[in-house]
C-alpha positions in Angstrom: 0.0 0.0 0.0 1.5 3.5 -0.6 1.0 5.9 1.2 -1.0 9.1 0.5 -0.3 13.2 1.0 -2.6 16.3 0.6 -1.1 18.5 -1.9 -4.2 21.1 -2.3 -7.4 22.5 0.0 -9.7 24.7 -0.4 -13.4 25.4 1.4 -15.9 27.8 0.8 -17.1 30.3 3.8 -19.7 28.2 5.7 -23.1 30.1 6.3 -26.6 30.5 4.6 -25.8 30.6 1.0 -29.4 31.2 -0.3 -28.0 32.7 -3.9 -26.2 29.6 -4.4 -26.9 26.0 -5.8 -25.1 23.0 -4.4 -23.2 22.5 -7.5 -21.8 26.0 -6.8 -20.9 25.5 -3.8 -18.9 22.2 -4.5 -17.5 23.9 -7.5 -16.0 27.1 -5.0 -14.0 23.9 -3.1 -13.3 21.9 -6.0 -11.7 24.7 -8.0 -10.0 25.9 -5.1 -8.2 22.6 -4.1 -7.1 21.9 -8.2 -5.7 25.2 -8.2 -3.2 25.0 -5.1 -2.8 21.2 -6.5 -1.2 22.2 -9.9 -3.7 19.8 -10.9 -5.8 20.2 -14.1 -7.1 16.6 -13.9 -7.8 14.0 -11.4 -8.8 10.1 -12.0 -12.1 10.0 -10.0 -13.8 12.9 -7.5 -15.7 11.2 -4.1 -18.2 13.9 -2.3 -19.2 13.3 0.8 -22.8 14.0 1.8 -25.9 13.6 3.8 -28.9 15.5 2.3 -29.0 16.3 -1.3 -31.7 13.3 -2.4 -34.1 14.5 0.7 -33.4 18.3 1.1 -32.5 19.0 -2.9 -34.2 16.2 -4.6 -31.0 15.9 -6.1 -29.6 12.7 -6.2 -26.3 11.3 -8.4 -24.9 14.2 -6.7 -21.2 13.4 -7.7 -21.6 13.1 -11.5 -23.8 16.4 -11.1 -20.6 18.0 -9.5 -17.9 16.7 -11.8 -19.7 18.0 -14.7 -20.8 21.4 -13.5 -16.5 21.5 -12.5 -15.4 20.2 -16.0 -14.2 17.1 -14.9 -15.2 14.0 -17.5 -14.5 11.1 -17.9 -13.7 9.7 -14.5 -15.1 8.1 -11.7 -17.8 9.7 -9.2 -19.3 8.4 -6.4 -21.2 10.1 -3.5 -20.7 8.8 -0.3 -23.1 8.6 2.8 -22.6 8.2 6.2 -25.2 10.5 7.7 -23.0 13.3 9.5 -20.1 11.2 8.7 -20.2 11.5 4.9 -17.4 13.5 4.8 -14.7 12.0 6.2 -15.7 8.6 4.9 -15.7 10.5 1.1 -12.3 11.3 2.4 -11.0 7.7 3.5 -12.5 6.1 0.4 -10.5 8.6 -1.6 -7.3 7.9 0.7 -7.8 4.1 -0.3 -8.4 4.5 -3.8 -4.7 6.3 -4.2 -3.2 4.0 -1.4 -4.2 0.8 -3.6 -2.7 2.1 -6.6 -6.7 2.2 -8.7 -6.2 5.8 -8.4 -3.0 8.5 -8.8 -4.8 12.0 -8.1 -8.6 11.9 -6.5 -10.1 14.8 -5.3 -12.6 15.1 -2.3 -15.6 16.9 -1.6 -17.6 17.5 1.0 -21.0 19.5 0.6 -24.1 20.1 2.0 -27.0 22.4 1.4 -29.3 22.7 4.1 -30.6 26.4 4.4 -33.2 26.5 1.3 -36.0 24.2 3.4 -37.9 24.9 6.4 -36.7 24.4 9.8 -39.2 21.3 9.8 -37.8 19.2 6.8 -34.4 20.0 8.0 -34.8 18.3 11.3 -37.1 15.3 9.1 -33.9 15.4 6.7 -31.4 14.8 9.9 -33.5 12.6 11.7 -32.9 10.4 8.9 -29.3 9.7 10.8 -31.1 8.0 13.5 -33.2 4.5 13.3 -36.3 5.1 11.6 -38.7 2.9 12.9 -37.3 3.0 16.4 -36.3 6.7 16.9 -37.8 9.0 14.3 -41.4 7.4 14.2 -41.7 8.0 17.6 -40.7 11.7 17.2 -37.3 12.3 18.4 -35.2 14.5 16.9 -31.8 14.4 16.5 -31.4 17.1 19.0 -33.5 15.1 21.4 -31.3 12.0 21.3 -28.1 14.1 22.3 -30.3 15.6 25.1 -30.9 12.4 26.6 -27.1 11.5 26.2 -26.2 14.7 27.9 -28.9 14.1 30.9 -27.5 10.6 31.6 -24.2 11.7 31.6 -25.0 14.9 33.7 -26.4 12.5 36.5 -23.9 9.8 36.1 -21.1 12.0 36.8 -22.6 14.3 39.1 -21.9 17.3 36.4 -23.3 20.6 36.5 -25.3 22.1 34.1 -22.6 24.6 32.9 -20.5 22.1 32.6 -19.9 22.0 28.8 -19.7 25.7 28.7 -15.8 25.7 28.0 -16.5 23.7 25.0 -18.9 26.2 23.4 -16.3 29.3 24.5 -13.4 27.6 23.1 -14.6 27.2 19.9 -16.0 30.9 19.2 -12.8 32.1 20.6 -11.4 30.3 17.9 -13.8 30.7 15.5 -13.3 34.2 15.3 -9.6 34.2 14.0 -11.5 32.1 10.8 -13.0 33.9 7.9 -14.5 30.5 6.6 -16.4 30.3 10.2 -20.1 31.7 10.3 -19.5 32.8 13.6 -16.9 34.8 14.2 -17.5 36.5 17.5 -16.2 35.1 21.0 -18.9 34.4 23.5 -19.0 34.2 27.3 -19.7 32.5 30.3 -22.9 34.8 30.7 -24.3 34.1 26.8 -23.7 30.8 27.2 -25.7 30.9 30.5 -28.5 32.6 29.2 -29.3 31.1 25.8 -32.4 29.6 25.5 -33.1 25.6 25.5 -33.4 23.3 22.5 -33.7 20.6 23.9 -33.1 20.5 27.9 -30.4 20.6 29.0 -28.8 21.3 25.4 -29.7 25.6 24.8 -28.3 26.9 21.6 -25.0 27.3 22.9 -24.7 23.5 23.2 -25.6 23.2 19.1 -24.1 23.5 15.9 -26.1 25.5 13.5 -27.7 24.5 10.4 -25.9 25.9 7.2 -24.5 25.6 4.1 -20.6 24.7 2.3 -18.1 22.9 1.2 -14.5 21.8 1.5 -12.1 19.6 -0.8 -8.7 18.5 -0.7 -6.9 16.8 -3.4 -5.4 13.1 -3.1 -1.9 11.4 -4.3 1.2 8.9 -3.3 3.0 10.6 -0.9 6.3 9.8 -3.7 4.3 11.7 -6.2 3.7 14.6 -4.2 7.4 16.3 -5.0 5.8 16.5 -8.6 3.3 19.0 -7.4 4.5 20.7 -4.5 7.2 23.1 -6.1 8.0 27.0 -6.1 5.7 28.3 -3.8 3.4 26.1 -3.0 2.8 25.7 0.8 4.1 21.6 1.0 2.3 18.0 1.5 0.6 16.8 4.2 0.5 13.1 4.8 -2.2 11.0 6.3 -0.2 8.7 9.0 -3.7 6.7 9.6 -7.4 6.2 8.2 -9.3 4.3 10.4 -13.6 3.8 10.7 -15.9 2.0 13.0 -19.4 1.8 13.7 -22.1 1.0 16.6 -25.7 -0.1 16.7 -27.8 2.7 14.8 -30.1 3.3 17.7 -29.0 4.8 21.0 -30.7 2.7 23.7 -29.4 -0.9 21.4 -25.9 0.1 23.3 -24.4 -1.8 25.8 -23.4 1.8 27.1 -24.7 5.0 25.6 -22.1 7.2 27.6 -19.6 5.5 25.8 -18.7 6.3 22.2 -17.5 2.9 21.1 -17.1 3.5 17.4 -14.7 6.4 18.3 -12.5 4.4 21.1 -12.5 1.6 18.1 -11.2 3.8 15.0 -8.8 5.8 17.2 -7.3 2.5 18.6 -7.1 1.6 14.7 -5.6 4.8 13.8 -2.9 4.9 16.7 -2.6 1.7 15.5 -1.8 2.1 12.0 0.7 5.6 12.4 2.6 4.2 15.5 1.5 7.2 17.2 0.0 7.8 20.8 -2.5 10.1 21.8 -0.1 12.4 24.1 1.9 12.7 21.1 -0.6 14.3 18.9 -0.7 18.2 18.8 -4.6 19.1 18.1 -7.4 17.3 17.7 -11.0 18.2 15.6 -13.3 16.7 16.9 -16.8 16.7 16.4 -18.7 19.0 18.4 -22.1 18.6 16.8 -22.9 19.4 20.7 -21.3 19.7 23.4 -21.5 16.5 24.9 -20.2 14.5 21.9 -16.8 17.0 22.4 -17.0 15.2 26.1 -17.5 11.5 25.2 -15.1 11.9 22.1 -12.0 12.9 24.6 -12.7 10.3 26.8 -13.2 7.5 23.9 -9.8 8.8 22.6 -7.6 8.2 25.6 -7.6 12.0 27.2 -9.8 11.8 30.1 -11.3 9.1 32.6 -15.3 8.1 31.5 -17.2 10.9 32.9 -14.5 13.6 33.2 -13.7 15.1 30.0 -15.5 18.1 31.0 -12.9 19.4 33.0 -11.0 19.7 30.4 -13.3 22.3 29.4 -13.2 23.6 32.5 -9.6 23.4 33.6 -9.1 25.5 29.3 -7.0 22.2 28.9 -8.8 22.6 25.2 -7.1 26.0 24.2 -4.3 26.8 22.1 -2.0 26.1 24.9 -3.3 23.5 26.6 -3.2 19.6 26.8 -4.8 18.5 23.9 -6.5 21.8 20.9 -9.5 21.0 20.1 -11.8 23.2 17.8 -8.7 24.9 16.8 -10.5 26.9 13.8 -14.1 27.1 15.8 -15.2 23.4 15.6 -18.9 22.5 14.7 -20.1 25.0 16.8 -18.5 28.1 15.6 -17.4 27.1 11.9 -20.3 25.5 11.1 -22.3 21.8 10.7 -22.8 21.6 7.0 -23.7 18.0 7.6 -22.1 15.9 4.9 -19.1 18.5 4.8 -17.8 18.7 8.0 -15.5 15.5 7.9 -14.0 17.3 4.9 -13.6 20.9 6.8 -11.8 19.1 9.4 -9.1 17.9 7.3 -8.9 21.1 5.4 -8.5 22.9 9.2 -5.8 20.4 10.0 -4.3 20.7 6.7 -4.1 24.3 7.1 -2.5 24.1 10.9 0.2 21.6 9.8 0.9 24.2 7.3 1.5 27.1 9.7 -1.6 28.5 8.2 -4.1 28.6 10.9 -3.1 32.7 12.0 -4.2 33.8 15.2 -5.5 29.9 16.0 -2.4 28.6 15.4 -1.0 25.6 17.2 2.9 26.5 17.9 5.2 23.6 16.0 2.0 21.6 15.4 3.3 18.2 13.4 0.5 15.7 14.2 -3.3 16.3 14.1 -6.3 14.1 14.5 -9.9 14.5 13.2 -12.7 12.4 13.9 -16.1 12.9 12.1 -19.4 10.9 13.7 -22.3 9.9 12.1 -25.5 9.6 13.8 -25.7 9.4 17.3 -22.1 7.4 17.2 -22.9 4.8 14.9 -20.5 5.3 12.2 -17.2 7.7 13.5 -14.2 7.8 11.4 -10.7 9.1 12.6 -7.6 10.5 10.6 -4.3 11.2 12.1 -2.1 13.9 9.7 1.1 14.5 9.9 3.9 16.6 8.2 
């Protein structure tokens, strides 16, 4: 198996992109990504996402995209993993060049989810969840998180400002991002009084609904010297590509507090790059809301089952401290465009590796993670980069 280097990004500003189709959209990334690349052509284009056929009524999204891009002749595929979809575009992509099928693939992650009412939106995501089990019944996506952040609150005795950290650490660094759609720092007080969702999740706690896209381009890391000349900023490699999954439905698990899927593919990953998890520099993770950002640090090895809110607490999550997370506002501050978000994660770590990440940058950051769930934790697949 070879292995397999990043040579071009590129992402378009995450928000409510009304003026805008999804082929646009994907096109702003795509474009983008080719032009730091060097690369006219590629041998097949994999876009991640989640929403197109129910919100768009666009299905065959990925032969839509190559087309409206200029890029014939080659294979598409769209894949979907529910909020997942863009990371596991981007490790189908990462296999395709490791196997030697494919010498340059691009990747896209996109999602359009502002042009329907608030109503099918929350029908389109429920879609994540178990259908005859969960959403028949009526819970929402939103709701399901709500339960996993009530058990967790009175298993482990934690307060209900407990996740606050999580939400303040990702607008402080959301607002050194132009891509992010919020880019204002919030405070102990906002975060205090924002209204309820879903108790005990309040706004705060939530990504938001929006639009974008983000794409990187794909080849054998001994390629990569072909491309990366003059002034381009330099290859990243991917050191591991690793996915897992758990029952669909939340109350099927043996232990709902415990992200298994995420414990399972970061194993795999440390696994695979001969790396530990004190060794790596930041981590995205995916704070859809603010409890996943809790179960996914204790799944991954950096706190004890029902303590990785102090890490919130203690600002071990900052710039400076233990283990970055959110680095370029997260979820929460950047922005959930579903079936993009695995995809913005690697751009983010792409763009810290490269020393690009201004005012949220991670000081002699080598090694970053990203892990990108799917449903409640049924599918969550984790990529450690390196340079």
């Amino acid at each position: 198996m070879r292995t397999v280097s990043i040579i071009g990004i590129g992402q378009m500003p995450v928000g409510e992109h009304w003026d805008l189709s999804v082929r646009h959209i994907a096109h702003h990334a795509i474009s983008a990504a080719l032009t730091e690349a060097g690369a006219e052509q590629v041998d097949a284009l994999f876009v991640g996402n989640m929403l197109s056929g129910s919100l768009l009524s666009q299905e065959h999204l990925a032969t839509l995209v190559a087309d409206f891009c200029g890029l014939r002749n080659i294979e598409t595929a769209k894949i979907e993993s529910a909020c997942a979809s863009g990371a596991s575009a981007f490790r189908v992509g990462c296999m395709a060049v490791a196997s030697g099928m494919h010498d340059v693939v691009i990747v896209c992650g996109v999602e359009k989810m502002t042009d329907t009412t608030g109503g099918s939106t929350t029908a389109g995501l429920a879609t994540a969840s178990d259908a005859e089990y969960e959403a028949a019944h009526g819970v929402t996506f939103v709701g399901l998180n709500a339960l996993i952040m009530r058990r967790y609150m009175h298993e482990f005795n934690a307060p209900l400002d407990a996740f606050a950290g999580f939400s303040i650490n990702a607008h402080r660094n959301g607002a050194h991002n132009d891509n992010a759609m919020f880019q204002k720092p919030i405070s102990l007080d906002t975060y205090l009084q924002a209204p309820m969702i879903a108790t005990p999740i309040n706004i705060m706690d939530s990504s938001p609904v929006c639009d974008g896209a983000a794409a990187a381009v794909l080849v054998a890391s001994e390629r990569a010297s072909q491309y990366v000349t003059g002034h381009h900023p330099g290859a990243v490699q991917i050191l591991a590509s690793a996915s897992a999954n758990d029952t669909l439905a939340l109350h099927d698990r043996k232990d709902p507090l415990f992200l298994e899927a995420a414990y399972l593919s970061s194993q795999k990953a440390y696994l695979q790059s001969g790396i530990t998890a004190e060794e790596i520099d930041f981590f995205e993770l995916h704070d859809a809301f603010t409890i996943m950002s809790a179960l996914s640090l204790e799944a991954t090895g950096y706190a004890r089952r029902g303590e990785g809110w102090h890490l919130a607490a203690d600002d071990a999550i900052g710039a400076g401290g233990r283990i970055p997370i959110s680095t370029l506002g997260g979820l929460k501050s950047r922005g959930h465009p579903v079936g993009a978000t695995g995809v913005y994660q690697i751009v983010e770590a792409t763009q810290q590796l490269r020393g690009e990440a201004g005012k949220s940058q991670i000081q002699n950051a080598t090694i970053g993670m990203t892990q990108n769930i799917g449903g409640s934790g049924a599918t969550i697949v984790t990529h450690i980069l390196g340079i």
